[in-house]
N, C-alpha and C positions, 0 to 999 in steps of 0.2 A: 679764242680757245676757251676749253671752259679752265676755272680757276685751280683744277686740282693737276693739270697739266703741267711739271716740271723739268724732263729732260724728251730731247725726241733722240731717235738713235736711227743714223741714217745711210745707204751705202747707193749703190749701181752698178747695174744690171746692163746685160749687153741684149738682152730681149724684154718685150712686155710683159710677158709672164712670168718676167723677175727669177729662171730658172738658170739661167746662163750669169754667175756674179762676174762683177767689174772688179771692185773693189771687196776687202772688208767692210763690217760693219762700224761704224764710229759713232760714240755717245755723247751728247754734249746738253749741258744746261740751257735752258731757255732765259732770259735776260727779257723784264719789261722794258717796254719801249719808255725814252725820256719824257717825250710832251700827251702822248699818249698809252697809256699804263693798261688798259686794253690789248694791247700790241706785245706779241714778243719775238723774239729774233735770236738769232747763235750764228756764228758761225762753223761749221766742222772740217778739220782738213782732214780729207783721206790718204793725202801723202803715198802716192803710189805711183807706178809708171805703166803702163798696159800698153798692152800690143791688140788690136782688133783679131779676132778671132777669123778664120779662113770662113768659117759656118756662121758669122754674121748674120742676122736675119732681116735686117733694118739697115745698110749702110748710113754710116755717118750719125748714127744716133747712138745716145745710153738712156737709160731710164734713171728715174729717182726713186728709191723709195724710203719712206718715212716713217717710223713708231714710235707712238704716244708710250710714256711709262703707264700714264693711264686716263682717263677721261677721252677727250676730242679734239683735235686743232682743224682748222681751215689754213692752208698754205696759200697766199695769196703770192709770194714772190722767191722765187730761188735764181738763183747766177751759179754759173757753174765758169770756174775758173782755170784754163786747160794750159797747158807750158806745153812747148813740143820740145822733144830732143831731139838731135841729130845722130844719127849711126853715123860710126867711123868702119 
């Protein structure tokens, strides 16, 4: 990242062209990494529950996407951590 890079603010998209939203938007601080300070990392919970859309354009996929407050980042790794629930 370059060094003026402090918060990214991040959500998902039920299409590529990021015009279909998943979630809200969520903000969160970047954190240098421990052994390399080079590195930064966050985690953001979107904390939400969605239902895939009928007009899905992609089945089984969402997209990410990501803003800088301000400068540049390279994303080398995201996880995306999904719960299912059960309908009664």
């Amino acid at each position: 990242t370059s060094s003026t890079v402090a918060k990214v603010t991040a959500f998902l998209t039920w299409d590529s062209d990021g015009n279909d939203p998943m979630t809200a938007e969520a903000t969160n601080t970047l954190h240098n990494g421990l052994e390399d300070v080079s590195l930064r990392n966050t985690s953001i919970a979107l904390n939400t529950w969605v239902v895939a859309p009928s007009t899905q354009t992609t089945k089984g996929k969402c997209y990410l996407w990501l803003k800088t407050d301000s400068g540049q980042a390279t994303l080398k790794k995201a996880r995306l951590v999904w719960a299912m629930r059960e309908t009664v």
